[in-house]
Legacy VTK file of the C-alpha trace (Angstrom):
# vtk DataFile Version 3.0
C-alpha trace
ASCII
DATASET POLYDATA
POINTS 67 float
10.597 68.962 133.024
7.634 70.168 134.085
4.422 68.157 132.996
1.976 69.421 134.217
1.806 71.812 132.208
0.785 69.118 129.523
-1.682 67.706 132.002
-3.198 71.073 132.331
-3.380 72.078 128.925
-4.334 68.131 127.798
-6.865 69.033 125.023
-5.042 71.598 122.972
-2.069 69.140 123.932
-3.867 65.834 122.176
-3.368 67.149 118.664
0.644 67.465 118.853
0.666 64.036 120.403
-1.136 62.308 117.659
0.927 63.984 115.573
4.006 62.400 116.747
2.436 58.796 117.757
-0.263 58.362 115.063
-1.058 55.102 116.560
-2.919 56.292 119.358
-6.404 56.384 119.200
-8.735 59.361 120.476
-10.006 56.821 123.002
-6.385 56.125 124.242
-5.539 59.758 124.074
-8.747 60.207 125.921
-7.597 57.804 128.756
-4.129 59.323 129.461
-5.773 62.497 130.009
-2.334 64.021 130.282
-0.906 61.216 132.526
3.087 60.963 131.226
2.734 57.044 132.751
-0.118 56.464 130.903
1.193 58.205 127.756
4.159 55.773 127.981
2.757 53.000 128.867
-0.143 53.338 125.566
2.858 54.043 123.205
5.012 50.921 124.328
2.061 48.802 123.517
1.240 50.212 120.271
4.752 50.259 118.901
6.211 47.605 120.811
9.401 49.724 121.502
10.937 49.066 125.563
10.397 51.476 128.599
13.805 53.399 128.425
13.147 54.434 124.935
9.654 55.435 125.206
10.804 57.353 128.081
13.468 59.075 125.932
11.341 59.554 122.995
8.644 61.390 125.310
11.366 63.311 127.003
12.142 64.335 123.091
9.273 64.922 122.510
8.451 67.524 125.116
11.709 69.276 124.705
10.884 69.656 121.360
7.548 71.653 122.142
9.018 74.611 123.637
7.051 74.801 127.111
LINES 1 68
67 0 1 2 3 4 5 6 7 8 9 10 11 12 13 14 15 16 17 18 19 20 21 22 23 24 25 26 27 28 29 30 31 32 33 34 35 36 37 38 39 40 41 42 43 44 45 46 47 48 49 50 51 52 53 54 55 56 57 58 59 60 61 62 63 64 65 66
């Protein structure tokens, strides 16, 4: 998986990961600025789901984009 091509394209990037985690604010989204950790770490504490699964969910996820 390569990420950084989220971190690189971050802003057109936001949108689709709002999209799937509607619980993050623009403020959080603003804080990962691309940062998979960060990403993680916001969505655990808004949905209260465990590490592994975030980590699967976001792996999901970016599969699911195409990149």
């Amino acid at each position: 998986m390569d990420w950084n091509r989220v971190e690189g394209n971050w802003k057109q990037v936001k949108g689709k990961v709002k999209e799937q985690w509607g619980k993050l604010t623009d403020d959080d989204l603003d804080r990962i600025a691309g940062k998979r950790d960060q990403l993680e770490g916001i969505i655990q504490e808004r949905y209260g789901i465990e590490k592994d699964r975030v980590r699967r969910d976001v792996d999901d996820w970016y599969d699911r984009q195409g990149w």
